[in-house]
N, CA, C and O atoms as CSV, one atom per row, in Angstrom:
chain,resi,resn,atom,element,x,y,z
A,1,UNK,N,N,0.824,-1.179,0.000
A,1,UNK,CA,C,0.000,0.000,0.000
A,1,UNK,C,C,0.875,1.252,0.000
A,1,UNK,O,O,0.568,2.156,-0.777
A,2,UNK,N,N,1.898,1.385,0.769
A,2,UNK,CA,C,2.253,2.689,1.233
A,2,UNK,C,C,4.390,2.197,0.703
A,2,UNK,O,O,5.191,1.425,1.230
A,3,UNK,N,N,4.482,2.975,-0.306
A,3,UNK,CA,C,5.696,2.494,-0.786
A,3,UNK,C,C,6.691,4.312,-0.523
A,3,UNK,O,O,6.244,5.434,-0.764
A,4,UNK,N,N,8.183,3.902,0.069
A,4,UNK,CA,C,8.643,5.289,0.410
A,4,UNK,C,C,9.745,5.438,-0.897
A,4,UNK,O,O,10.203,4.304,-1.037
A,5,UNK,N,N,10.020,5.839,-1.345
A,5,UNK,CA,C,10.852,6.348,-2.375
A,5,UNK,C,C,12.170,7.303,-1.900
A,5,UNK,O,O,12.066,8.469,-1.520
A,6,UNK,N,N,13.291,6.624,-1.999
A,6,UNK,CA,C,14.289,7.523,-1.409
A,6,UNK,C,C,14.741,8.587,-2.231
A,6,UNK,O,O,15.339,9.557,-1.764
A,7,UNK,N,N,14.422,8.416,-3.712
A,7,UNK,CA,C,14.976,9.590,-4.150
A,7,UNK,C,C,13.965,11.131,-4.163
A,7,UNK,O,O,14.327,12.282,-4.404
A,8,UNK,N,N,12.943,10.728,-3.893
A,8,UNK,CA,C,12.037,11.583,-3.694
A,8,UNK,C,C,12.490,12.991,-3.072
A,8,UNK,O,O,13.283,12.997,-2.130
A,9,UNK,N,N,12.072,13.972,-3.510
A,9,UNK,CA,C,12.499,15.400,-2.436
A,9,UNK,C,C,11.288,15.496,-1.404
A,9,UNK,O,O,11.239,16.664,-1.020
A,10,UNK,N,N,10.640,14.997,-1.013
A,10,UNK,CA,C,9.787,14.743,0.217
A,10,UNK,C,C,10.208,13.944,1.141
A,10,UNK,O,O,10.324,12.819,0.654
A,11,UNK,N,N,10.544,13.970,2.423
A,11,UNK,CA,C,10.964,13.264,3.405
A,11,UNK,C,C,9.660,12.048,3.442
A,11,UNK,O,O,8.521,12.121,2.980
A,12,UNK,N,N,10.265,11.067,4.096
A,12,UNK,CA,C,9.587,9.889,4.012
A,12,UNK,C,C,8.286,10.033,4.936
A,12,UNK,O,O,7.177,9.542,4.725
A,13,UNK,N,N,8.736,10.904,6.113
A,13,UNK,CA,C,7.231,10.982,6.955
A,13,UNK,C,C,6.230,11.813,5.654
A,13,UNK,O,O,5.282,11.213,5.147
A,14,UNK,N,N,6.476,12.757,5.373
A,14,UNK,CA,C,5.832,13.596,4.595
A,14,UNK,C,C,4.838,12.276,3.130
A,14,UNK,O,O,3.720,12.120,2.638
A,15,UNK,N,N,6.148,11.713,3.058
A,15,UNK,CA,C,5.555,10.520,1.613
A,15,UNK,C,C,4.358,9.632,2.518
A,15,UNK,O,O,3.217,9.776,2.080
A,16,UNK,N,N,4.463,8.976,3.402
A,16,UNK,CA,C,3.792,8.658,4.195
A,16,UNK,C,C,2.528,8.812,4.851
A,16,UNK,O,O,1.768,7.878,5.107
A,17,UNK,N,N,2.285,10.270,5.168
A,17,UNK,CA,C,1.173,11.203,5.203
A,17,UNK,C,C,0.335,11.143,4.076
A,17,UNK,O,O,-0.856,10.830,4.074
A,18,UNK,N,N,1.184,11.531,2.913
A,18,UNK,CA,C,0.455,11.899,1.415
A,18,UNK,C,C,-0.047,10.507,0.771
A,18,UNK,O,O,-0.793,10.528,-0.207
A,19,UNK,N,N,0.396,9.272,1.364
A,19,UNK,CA,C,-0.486,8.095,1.038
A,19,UNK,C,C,-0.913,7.766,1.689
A,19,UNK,O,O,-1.471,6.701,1.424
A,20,UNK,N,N,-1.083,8.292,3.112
A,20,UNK,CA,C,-2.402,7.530,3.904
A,20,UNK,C,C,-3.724,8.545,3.442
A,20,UNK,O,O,-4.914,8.259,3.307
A,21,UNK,N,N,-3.077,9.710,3.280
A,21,UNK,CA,C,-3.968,10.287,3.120
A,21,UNK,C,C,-4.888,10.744,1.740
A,21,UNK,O,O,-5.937,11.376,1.614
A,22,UNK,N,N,-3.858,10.035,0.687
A,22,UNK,CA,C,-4.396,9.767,-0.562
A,22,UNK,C,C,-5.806,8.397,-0.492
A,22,UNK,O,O,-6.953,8.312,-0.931
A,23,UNK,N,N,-4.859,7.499,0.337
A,23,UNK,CA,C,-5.701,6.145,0.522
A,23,UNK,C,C,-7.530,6.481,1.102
A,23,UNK,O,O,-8.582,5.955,0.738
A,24,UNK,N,N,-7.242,7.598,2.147
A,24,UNK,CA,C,-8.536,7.609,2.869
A,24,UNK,C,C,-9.308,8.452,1.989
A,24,UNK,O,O,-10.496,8.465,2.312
A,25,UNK,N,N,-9.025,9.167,0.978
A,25,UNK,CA,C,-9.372,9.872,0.038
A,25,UNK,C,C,-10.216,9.211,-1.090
A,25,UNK,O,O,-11.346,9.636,-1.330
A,26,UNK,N,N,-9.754,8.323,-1.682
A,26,UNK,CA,C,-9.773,7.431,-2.488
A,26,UNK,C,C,-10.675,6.585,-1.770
A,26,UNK,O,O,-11.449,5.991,-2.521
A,27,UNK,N,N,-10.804,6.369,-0.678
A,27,UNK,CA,C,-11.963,5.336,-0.711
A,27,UNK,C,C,-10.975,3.908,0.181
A,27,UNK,O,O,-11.280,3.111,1.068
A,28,UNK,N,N,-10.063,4.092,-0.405
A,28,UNK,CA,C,-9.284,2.562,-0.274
A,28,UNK,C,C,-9.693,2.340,1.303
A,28,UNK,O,O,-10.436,1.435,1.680
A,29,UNK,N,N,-9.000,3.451,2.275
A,29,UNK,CA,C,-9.369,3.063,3.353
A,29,UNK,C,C,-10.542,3.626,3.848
A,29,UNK,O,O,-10.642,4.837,3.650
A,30,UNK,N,N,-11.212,3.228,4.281
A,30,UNK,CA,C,-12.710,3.356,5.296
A,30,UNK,C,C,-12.621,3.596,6.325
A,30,UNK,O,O,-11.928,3.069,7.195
A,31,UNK,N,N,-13.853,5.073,6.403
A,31,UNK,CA,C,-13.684,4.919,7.987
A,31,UNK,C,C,-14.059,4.015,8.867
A,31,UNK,O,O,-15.035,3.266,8.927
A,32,UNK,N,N,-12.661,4.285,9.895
A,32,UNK,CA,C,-13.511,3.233,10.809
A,32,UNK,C,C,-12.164,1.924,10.944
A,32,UNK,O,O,-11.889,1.149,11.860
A,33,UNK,N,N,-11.546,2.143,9.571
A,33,UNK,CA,C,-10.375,1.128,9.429
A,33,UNK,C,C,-9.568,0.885,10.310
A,33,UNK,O,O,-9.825,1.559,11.307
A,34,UNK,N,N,-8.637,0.192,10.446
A,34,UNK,CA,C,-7.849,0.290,11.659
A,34,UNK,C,C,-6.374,0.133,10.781
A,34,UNK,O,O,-6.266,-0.588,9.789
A,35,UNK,N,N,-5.363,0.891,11.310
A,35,UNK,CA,C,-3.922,1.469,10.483
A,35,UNK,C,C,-3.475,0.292,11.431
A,35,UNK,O,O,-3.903,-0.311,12.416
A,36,UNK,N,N,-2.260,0.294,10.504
A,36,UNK,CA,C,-0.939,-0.483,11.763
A,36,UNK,C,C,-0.465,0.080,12.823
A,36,UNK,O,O,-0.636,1.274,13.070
A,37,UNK,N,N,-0.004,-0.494,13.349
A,37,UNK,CA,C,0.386,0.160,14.837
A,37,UNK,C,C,1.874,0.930,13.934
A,37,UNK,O,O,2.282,0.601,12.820
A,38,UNK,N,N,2.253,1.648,14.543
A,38,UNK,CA,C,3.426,2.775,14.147
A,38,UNK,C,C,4.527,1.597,13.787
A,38,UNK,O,O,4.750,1.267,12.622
A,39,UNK,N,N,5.136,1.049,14.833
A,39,UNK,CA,C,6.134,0.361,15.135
A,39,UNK,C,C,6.103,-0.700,13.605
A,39,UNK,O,O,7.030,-0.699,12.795
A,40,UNK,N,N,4.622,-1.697,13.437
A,40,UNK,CA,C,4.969,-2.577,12.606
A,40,UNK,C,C,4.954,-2.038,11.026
A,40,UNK,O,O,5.375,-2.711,10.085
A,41,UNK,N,N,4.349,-0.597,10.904
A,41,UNK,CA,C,4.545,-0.132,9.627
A,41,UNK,C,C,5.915,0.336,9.408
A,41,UNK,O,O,6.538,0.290,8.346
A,42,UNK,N,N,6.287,0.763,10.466
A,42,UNK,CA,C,7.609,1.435,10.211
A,42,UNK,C,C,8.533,0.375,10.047
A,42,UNK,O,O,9.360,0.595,9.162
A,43,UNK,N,N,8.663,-0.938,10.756
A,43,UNK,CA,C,9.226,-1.897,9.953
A,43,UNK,C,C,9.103,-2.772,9.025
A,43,UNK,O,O,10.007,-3.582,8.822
A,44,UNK,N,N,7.808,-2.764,8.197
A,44,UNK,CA,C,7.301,-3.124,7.246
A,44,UNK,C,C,7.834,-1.948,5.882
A,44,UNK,O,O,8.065,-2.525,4.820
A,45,UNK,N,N,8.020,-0.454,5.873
A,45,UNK,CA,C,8.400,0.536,5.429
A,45,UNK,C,C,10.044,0.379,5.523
A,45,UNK,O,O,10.547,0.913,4.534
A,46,UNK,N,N,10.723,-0.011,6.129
A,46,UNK,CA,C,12.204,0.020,6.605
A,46,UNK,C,C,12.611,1.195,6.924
A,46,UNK,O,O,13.756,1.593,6.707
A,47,UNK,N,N,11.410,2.081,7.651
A,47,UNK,CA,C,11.822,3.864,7.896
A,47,UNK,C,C,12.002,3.375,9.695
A,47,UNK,O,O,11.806,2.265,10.190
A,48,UNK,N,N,12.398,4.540,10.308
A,48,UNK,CA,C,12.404,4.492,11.780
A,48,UNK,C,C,10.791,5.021,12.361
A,48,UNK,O,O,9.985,5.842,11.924
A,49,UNK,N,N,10.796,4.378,13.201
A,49,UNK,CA,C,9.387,4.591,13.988
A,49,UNK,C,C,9.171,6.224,14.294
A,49,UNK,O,O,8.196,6.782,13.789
A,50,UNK,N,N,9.624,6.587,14.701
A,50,UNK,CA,C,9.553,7.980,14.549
A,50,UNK,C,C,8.996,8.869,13.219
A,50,UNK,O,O,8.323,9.896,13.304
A,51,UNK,N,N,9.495,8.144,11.830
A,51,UNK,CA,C,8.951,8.682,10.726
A,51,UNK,C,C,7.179,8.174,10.502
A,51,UNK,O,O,6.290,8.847,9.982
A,52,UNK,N,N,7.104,7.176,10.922
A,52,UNK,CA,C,5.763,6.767,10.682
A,52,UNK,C,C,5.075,7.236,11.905
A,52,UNK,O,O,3.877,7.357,11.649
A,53,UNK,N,N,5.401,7.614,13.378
A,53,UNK,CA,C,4.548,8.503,14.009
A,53,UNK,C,C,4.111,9.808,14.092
A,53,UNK,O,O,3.067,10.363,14.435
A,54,UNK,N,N,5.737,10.314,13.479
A,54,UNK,CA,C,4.926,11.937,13.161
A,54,UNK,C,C,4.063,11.798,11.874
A,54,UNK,O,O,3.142,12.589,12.080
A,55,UNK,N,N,3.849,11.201,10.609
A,55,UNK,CA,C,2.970,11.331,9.755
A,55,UNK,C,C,1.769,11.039,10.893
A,55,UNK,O,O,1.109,12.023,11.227
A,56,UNK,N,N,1.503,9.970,11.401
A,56,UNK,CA,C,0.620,9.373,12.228
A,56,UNK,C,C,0.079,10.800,13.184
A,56,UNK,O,O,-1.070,11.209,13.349
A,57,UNK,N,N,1.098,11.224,13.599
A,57,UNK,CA,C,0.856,12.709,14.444
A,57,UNK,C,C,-0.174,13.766,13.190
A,57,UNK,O,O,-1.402,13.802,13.118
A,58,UNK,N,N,0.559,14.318,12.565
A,58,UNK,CA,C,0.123,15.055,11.557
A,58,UNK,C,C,-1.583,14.832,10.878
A,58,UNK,O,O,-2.515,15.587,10.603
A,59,UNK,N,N,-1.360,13.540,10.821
A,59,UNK,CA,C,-2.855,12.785,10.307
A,59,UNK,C,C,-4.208,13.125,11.216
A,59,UNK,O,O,-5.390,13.297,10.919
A,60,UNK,N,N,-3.410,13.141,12.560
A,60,UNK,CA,C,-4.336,13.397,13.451
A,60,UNK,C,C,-4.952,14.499,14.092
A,60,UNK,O,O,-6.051,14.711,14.603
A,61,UNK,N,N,-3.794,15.204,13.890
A,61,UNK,CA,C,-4.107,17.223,14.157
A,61,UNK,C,C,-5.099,17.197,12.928
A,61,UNK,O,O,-6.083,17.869,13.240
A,62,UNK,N,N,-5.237,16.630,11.522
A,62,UNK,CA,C,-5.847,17.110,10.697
A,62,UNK,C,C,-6.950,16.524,11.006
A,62,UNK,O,O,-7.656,17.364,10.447
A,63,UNK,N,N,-7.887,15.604,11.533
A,63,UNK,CA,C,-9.172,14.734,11.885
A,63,UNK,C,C,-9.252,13.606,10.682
A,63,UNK,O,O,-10.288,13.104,10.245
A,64,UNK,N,N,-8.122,13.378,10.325
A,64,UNK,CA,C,-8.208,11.987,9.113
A,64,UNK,C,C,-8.093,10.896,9.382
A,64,UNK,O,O,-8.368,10.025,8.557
A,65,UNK,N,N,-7.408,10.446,11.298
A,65,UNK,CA,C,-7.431,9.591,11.874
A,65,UNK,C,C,-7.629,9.925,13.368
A,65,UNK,O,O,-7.736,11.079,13.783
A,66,UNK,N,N,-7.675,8.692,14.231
A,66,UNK,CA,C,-7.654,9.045,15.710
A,66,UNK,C,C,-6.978,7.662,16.244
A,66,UNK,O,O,-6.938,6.466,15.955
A,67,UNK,N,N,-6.538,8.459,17.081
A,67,UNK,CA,C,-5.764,7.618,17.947
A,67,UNK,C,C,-6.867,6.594,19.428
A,67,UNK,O,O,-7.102,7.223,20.459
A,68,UNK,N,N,-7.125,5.870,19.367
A,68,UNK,CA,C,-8.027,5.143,20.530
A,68,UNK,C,C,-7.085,4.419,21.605
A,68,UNK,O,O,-7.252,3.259,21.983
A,69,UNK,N,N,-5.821,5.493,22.148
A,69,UNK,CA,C,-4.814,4.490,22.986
A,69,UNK,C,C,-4.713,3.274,22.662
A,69,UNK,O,O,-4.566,2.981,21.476
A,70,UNK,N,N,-4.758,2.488,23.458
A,70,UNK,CA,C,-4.479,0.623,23.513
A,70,UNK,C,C,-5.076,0.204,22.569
A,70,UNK,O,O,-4.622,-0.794,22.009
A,71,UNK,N,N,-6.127,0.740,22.144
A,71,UNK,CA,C,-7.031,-0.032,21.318
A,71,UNK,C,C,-6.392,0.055,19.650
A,71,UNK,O,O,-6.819,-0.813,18.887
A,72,UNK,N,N,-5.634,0.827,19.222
A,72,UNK,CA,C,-5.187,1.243,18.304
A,72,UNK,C,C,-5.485,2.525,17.277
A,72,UNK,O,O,-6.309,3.367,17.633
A,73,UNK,N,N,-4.836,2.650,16.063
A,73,UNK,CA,C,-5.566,4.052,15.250
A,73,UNK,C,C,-5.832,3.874,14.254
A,73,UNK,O,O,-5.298,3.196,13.377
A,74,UNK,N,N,-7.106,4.746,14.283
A,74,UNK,CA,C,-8.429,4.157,13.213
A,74,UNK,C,C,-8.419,5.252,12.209
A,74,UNK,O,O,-8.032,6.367,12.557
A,75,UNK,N,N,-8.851,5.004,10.876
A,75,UNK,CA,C,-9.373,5.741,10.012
A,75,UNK,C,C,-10.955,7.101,10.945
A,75,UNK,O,O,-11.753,6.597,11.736
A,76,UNK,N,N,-11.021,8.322,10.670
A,76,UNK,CA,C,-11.567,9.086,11.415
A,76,UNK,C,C,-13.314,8.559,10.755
A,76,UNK,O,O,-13.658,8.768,9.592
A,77,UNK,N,N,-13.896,8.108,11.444
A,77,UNK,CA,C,-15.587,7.872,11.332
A,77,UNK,C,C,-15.941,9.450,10.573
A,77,UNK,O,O,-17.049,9.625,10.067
A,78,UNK,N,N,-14.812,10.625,10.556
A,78,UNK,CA,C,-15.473,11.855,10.018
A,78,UNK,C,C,-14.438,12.071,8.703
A,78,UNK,O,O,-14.274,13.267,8.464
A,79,UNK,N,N,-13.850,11.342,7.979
A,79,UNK,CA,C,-13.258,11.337,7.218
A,79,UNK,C,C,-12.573,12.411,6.869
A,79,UNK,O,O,-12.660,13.320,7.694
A,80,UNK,N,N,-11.937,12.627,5.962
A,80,UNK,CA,C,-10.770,13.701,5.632
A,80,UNK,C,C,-11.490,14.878,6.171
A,80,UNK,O,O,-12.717,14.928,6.094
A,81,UNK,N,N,-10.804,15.818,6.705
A,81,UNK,CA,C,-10.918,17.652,6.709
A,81,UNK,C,C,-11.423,17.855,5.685
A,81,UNK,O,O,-12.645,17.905,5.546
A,82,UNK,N,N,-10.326,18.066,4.466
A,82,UNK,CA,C,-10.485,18.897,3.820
A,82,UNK,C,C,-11.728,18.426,2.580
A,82,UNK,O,O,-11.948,19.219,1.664
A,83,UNK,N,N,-12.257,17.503,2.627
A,83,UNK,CA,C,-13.546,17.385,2.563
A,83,UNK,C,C,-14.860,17.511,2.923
A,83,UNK,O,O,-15.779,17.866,2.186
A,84,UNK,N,N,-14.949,17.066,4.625
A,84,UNK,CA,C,-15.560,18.381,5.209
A,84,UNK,C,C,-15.819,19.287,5.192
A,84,UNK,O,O,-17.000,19.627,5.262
A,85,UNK,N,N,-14.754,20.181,5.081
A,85,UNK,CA,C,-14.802,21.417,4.357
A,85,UNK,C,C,-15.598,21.809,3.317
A,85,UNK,O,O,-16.515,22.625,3.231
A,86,UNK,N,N,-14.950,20.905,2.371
A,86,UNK,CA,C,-15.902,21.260,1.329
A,86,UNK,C,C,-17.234,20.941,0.967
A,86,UNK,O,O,-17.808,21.438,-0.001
A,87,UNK,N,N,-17.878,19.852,1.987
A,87,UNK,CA,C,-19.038,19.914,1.962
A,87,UNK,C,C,-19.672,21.216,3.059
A,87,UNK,O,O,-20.712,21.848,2.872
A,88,UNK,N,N,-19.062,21.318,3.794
A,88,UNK,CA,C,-19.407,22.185,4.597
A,88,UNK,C,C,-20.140,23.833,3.211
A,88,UNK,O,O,-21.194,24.465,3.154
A,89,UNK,N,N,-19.097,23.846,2.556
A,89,UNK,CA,C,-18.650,25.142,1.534
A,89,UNK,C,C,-20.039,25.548,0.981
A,89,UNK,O,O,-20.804,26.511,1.018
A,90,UNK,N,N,-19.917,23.622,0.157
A,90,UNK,CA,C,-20.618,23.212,-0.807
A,90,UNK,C,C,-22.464,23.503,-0.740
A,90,UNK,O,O,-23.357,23.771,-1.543
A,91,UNK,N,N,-22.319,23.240,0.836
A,91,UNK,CA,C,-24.227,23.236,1.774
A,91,UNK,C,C,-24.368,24.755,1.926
A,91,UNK,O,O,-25.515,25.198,1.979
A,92,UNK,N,N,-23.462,25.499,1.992
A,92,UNK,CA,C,-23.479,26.885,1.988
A,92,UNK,C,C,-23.923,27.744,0.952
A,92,UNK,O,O,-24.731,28.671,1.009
A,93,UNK,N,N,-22.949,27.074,-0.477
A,93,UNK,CA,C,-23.101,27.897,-1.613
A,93,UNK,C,C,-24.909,27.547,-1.775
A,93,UNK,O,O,-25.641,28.531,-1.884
A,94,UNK,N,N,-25.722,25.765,-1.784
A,94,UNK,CA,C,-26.919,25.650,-2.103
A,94,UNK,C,C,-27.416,26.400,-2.146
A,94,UNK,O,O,-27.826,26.995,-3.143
A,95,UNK,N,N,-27.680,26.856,0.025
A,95,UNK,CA,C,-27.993,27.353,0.303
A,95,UNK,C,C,-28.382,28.756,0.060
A,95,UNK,O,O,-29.578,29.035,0.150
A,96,UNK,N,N,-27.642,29.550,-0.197
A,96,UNK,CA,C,-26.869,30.709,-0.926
A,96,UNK,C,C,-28.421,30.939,-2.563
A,96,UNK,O,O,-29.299,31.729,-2.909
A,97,UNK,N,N,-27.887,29.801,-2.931
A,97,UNK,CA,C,-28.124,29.677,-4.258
A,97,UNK,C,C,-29.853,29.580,-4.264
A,97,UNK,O,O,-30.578,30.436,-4.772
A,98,UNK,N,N,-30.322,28.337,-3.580
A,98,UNK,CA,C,-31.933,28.498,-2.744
A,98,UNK,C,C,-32.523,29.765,-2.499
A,98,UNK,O,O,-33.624,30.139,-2.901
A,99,UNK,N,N,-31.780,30.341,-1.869
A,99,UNK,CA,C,-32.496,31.450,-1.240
A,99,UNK,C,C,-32.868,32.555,-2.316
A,99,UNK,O,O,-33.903,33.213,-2.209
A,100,UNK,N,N,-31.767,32.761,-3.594
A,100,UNK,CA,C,-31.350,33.685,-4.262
A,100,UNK,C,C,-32.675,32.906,-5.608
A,100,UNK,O,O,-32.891,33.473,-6.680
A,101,UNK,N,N,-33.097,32.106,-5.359
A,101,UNK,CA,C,-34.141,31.564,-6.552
A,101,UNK,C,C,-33.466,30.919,-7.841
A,101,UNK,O,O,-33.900,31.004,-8.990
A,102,UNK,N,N,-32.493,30.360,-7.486
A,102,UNK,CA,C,-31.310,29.874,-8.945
A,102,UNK,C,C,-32.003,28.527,-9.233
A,102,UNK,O,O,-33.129,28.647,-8.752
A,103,UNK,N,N,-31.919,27.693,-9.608
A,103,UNK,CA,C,-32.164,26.390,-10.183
A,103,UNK,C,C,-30.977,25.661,-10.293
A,103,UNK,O,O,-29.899,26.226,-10.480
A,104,UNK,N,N,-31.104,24.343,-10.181
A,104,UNK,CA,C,-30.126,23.442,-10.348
A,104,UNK,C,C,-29.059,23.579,-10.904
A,104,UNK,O,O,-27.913,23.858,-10.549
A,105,UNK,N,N,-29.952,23.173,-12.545
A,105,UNK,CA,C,-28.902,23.761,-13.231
A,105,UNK,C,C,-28.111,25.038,-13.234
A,105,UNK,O,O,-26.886,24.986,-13.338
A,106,UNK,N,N,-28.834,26.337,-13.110
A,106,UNK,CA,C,-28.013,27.511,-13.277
A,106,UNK,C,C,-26.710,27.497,-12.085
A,106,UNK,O,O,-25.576,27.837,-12.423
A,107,UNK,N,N,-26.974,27.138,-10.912
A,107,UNK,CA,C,-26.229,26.950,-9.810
A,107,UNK,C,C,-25.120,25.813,-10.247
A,107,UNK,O,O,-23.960,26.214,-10.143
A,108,UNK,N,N,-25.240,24.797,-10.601
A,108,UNK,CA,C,-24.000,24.230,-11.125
A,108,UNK,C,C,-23.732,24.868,-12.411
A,108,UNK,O,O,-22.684,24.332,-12.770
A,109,UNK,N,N,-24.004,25.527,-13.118
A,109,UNK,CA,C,-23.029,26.220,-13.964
A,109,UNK,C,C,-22.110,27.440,-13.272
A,109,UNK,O,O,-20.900,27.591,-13.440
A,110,UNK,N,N,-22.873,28.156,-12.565
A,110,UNK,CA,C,-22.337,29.089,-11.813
A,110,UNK,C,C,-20.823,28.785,-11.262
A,110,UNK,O,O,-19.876,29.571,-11.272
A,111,UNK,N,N,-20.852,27.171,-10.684
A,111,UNK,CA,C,-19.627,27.156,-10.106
A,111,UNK,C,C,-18.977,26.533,-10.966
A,111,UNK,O,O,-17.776,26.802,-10.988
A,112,UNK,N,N,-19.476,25.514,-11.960
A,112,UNK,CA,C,-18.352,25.036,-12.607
A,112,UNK,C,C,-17.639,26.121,-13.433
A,112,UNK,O,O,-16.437,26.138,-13.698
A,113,UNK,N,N,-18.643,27.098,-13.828
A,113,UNK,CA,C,-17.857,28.352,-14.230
A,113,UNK,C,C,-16.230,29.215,-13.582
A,113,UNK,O,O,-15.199,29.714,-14.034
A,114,UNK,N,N,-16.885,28.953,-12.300
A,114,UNK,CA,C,-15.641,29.124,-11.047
A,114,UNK,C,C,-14.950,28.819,-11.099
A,114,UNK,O,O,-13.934,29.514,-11.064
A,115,UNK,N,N,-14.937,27.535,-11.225
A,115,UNK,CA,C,-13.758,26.168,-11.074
A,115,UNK,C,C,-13.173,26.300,-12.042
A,115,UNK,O,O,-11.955,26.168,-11.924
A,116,UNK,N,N,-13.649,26.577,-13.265
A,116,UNK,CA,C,-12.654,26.820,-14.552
A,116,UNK,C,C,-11.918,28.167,-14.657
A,116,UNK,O,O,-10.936,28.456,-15.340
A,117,UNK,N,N,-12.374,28.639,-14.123
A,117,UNK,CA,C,-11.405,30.518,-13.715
A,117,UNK,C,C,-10.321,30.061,-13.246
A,117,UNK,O,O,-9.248,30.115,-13.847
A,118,UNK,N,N,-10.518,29.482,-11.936
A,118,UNK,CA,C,-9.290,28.890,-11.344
A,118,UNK,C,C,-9.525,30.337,-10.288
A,118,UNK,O,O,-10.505,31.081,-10.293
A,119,UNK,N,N,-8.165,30.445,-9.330
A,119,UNK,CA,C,-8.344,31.206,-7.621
A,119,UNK,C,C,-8.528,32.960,-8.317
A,119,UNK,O,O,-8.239,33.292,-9.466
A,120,UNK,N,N,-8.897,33.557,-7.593
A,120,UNK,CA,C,-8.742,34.522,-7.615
A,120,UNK,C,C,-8.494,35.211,-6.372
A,120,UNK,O,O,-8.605,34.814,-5.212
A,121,UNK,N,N,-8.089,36.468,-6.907
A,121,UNK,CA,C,-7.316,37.268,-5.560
A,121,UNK,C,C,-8.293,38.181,-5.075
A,121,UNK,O,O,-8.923,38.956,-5.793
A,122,UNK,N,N,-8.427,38.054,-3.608
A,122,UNK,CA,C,-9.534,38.590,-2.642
A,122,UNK,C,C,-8.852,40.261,-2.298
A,122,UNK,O,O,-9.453,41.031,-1.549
């Protein structure tokens, strides 16, 4: 599942992070899953335990996993942040859009219109 690449310019915790957190993204892992314990990924990885706990750390400040002490660490029952987020965004713009009398369709054009602009500066 989770392969580290030494020539990579990303440190291995960092590579680590970006495929667990690709994985829970993707579907692969479910919430609810249960990760390896630090120790046996990190020797399954051939990295030091330390690299697979700070990703493990990091994962968890973000709400993409949790730690259940003894019991072990699970995929987060609230799945990625930054999806959240964007449903969070997403129930907003409807909303937004509801109130303002738009229609389905016009409201998804509206944003896919957005999305194809790309960021703009506030």
């Amino acid at each position: 599942m989770i392969v580290i690449d030494p020539r990579s310019s990303l440190p291995p915790f960092e590579q680590v992070r970006e495929q667990l957190l690709g994985a829970v993204a993707d579907g692969e892992l479910a919430p609810g899953a249960r990760l390896p314990t630090v120790r046996h990924l990190a020797e399954e990885l051939g990295v030091a335990a330390g690299t697979v706990a700070r990703a493990y750390r990091e994962l968890e400040a973000s709400g993409v996993i949790e730690t259940r002490g003894r019991n072990g660490t699970f995929v987060s029952p609230y799945g990625d942040a930054a999806r959240r987020e964007a449903q969070r965004a997403a129930t907003v713009f409807a909303d937004q859009m509801r109130a303002l009398r738009f229609d389905t369709e016009e409201a998804l054009a509206l944003v896919s219109a957005a999305l194809r602009k790309g960021p703009t500066l506030s």
